[in-house]
N, C-alpha and C positions, 0 to 999 in steps of 0.2 A: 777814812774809807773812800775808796774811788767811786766815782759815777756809777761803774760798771758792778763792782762790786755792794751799791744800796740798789743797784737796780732791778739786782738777782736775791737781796734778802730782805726787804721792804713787801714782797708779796709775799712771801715766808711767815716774816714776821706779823702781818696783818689777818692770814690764814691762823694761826697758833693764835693769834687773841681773840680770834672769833670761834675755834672749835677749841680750844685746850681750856679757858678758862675758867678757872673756878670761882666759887660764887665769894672766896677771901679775895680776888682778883690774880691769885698765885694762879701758876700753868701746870696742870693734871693730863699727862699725857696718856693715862689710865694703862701704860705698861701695853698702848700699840704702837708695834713698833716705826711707822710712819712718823706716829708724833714723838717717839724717843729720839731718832733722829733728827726730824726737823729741830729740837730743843739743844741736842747735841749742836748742829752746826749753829744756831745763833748763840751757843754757850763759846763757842771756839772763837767767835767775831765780839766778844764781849756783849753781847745785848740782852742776853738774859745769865743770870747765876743762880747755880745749879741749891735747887731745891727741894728733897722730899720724892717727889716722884714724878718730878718738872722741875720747875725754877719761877724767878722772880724777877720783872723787869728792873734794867737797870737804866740808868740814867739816858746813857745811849740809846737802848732800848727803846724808851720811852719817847724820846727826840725822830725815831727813825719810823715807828708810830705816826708821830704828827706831823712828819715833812709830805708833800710833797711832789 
């Protein structure tokens, strides 16, 4: 991932865990469409897989959480 590109999905990414999360810690984007998307593009960049009615962080995911 470039600079540029954690620079534009790290606030994405930290948005989504603070409003999407469910209380499994799985991402419930509750079927609006803001958070279907936002889930969409950090599914496309690997950081979350697709799950249920959100997704699940992945490893990446999770790394790009605690950087930074």
């Amino acid at each position: 991932m470039t600079e540029n590109e954690k620079r534009l999905l790290r606030p994405l990414a930290l948005m989504c865990d603070q409003y999407l999360r469910a209380p499994d810690g799985d991402l419930d984007h509750l079927c609006i469409s803001a958070g279907e998307e936002a889930v969409e593009r950090l599914v496309e960049h690997g950081m979350i897989s697709p799950h249920a009615r959100g997704g699940r962080w992945t490893s990446a995911g999770k790394a790009l959480l605690a950087s930074h």
